[in-house]
C-alpha angles and dihedrals in degrees: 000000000000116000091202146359142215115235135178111196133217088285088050085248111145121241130168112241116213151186098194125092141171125015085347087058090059097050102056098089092215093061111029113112107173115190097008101068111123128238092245086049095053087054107040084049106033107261108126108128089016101089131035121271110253115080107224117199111226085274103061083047086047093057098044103051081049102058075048096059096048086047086080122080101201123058098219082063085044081051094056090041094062088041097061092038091063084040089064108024116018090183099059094040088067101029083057092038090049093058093041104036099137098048093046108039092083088051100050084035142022136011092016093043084077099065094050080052099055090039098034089127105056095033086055122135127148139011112269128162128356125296122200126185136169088262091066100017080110086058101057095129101054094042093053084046087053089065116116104227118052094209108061116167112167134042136192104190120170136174091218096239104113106035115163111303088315100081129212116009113165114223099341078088083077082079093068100048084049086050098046089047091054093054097048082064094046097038103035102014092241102174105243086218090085101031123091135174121223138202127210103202100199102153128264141243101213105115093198085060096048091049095050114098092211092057109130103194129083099289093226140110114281101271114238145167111027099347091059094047098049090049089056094049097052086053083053095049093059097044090053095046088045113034099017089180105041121126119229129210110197105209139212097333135157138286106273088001075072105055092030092057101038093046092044093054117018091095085048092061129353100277132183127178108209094199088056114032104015095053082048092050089048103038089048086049097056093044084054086062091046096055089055086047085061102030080240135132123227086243091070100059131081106217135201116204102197109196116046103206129113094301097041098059082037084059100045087045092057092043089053083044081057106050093045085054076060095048107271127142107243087242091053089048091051092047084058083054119080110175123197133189132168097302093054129258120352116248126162105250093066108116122233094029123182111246094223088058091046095092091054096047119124124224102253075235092068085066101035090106103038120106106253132162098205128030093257109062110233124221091269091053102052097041087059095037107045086039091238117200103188128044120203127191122203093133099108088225120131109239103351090142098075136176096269101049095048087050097060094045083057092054087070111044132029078219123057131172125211119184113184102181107156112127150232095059100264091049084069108126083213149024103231078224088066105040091056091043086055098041098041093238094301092112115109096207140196130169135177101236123057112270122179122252113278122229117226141157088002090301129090116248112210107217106219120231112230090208120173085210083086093058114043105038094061085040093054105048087052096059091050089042091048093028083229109202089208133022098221138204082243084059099056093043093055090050094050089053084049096051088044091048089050092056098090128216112254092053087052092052087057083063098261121144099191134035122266117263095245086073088049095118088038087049084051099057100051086051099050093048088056094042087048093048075043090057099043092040092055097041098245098110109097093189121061111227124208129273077243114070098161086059093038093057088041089062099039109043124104119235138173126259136114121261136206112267121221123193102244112247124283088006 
């Protein structure tokens, strides 16, 4: 039985039909309005005496939960103050998120987001989301039928290895997939009603995690090999059986586990891996806004990706996407690309090679004449000798971008560009402060987590925030409003050249890549229109749009606001 019911009356106004009533009424997030219920509502659902007198609009509860929210000191109890408040009241969650983006993002997110993850067992409230686990794998079809809404549409489902720069964290993962969600809702106006996070409870190998007593997830090893896939495709399986249409995001997953997952399923379902494809979408989209900085082309740079995980080979894939859309062979664009990861730089006599490094593997030739002092060139090394240009973290190593190594990459370009995107905040390769000092001001920055303007040459420079958060919620809402059978490379491109062409001109000339947050839900419109033209133009939308997509996304966002409630009929 539905619990609600969207409803448009004889005017064409919205309004949520309904069979709860009383204290049950007030405890379904998506229609609890607290204080804002009105007089007519108490009565017709059983409220009277329930609920104080006065009767606050949105904005007096707006107000209040903010004064709340700047009453904590730390931002990990900010964090769980904003959790229980969507667990109560959706609505005012992201009426209040919505005022006050900038200053809450990196508390719903990163960095933030990391410590709910590390102390997700002992911050832990309410349900929220679908956990499956081997225990009930063999159930899949009854767990996917316990979910409280009947129309899900879009998934964020992780395994919990890979989580941010912190590893492997159990079922504290299930945070991130809580917190993406979230900001599908905020950025793109998903309505939270179809979206659902999932965990996928594996196992762990923390041993930290298996010995404390408060740990909520299944106290084994991490399943692999055959066990783990066939767990997966038995998740799958369900999915597919339950919600056919219904996008996936794969979050935060490991390494190969990434790529393995993403290319076995994503012409099963529609599937994106946000590590992978949405950093590359971003990070392409903020070296886009670089290059018009410089009047130059990518082409023309020589690029490190330090860090050779899932979003590192995600970023070096989208830049080469870049420079073929100027005219380079694929093979001309990977020779530009030089990826680097804790051995040193990648190069395609190392045994024992990963096979999602392999494409962006050098000849051990390239390197035969460089100065070198051990038979693997360091990240020093290859950014002096390959005369590098741009210099991209994804390492998860604090400070690994010294001054030495930003310096170098200076010598060879008026222009160089420095992204330290490592989260949480003290991951960063670089403070912002410190690149600018190296490199005289000539650096043209971006990192992943928010950094303060930095103040240079008597002016404030904005650091732009390479946020995913840009990329996949716009994504996102263009694959449901077009019912996209596959979310393709041509897709993301076309996201990463919206989000670039959204980033105007005089905060580019400051020195800022990316917009700022508080633009987030404009940023996503402009990426959902071209990921929509994306869809249509390739032939995987199986829903033709309007000639009209502003109209279209007006029509079709979420936002937050209370309706009126009606008592369904013949209860």
């Amino acid at each position: 039985m539905k619990q609600y019911e969207k409803k448009l009356d004889a005017n064409g106004r919205p309004y949520l039909e309904t069979n709860l009533s009383g204290l049950v009424l007030t405890r379904l997030p998506l229609l609890n309005k607290g204080t804002s219920f009105t007089l007519e509502e108490r009565r017709e659902f059983g409220l009277m005496g329930l609920l104080p007198t006065h009767v606050s609009p949105l904005d007096e509860q707006i107000e209040r939960s903010y004064a709340n929210f700047r009453s904590f000191r730390s931002d990990l109890e900010k964090h769980v103050f904003l959790r229980a408040l969507q667990d109560r009241s959706e609505v005012l969650f992201y009426a209040l998120l919505n005022r006050h983006i900038e200053e809450m993002m990196p508390i719903i997110y990163t960095p933030t987001v990391a410590q709910a993850v590390e102390q997700f067992s002992r911050i832990y409230r309410y349900p929220r989301g679908l956990v499956v686990n081997p225990e009930n794998i063999g159930e899949i079809d009854s767990l996917l039928a316990n979910t409280p809404f009947p129309d899900v549409q879009l998934i964020v489902a992780t395994d919990n290895e890979g989580i941010l720069g912190i590893g492997d964290q159990g079922f504290g993962g299930l945070a991130i997939c809580i917190g993406k969600l979230s900001l599908y809702t905020a950025a793109a106006g998903i309505d939270p009603a179809v979206t659902l996070p999932v965990e996928l409870d594996v196992g762990t190998n923390r041993k930290e995690l298996l010995d404390d007593p408060l740990y909520l997830g299944v106290k084994r090893p991490r399943m692999e090999g055959k066990e783990y896939d066939d767990f997966i495709h038995a998740f799958v399986t369900g999915l597919k059986k339950r919600f056919p249409n219904v996008l996936v995001q794969w979050e935060d997953f490991s390494k190969q586990k990434a790529f393995d997952v993403l290319d076995r399923y994503r012409d099963v379902l529609p599937s994106l891996n946000d590590d992978v494809q949405g950093t590359g979408a971003v990070v392409l989209a903020g070296l886009l806004a670089a290059t018009r900085r410089s009047q130059t082309t990518l082409g023309q740079q020589v690029y490190v990706v330090h860090g050779a995980g899932a979003g590192g080979v995600g970023v070096a894939r989208q830049i080469v996407r870049g420079m073929e859309r100027e005219g380079m062979s694929t093979q001309q664009a990977r020779e530009r690309i030089y990826l680097i990861d804790s051995k040193g730089l990648i190069l395609k006599d190392r045994k024992g090679l990963e096979p999602y490094k392999l494409e962006f593997a050098h000849e051990p030739s390239r390197v035969a004449g460089w100065r070198i002092q051990g038979a693997i060139p360091s990240l020093l090394e290859t950014a002096r000798e390959a005369k590098v240009t741009v210099l991209l973290g994804l390492s998860g190593q604090r400070g690994a971008f010294g001054e030495d190594v930003v310096k170098a990459v200076a010598a060879n370009t008026p222009y160089p560009v420095v992204f330290a995107l490592s989260n949480p905040t003290a991951n960063s390769e670089a403070v912002p402060a410190d690149i600018y000092r190296w490199t005289q001001g000539k650096a043209l920055v971006a990192t992943g987590s928010p950094f303060e303007d930095v103040e240079w040459d008597g002016a404030p420079h904005p650091v732009g925030q390479g946020n995913n958060a840009f990329i996949f919620p716009g994504l996102g809402l263009g694959v449901l409003l077009t019912k996209a059978k596959r979310v393709t490379d041509g897709m993301l491109t076309a996201a990463s050249l919206a989000l670039a062409d959204y980033t105007d001109g005089a905060r580019l000339a400051q020195g800022a890549l990316y917009p700022r947050m508080d633009r987030l839900r404009a940023a996503s419109r402009q990426v959902a229109m071209a990921v929509i033209r994306q869809a249509v133009k390739e032939e995987v939308a199986t829903r033709k749009p309007p000639e009209d997509l502003e109209g279209l996304l007006e029509s079709e966002m979420w936002r937050p606001e209370f309706l009126p409630l009606r008592r369904a009929p013949g209860q």
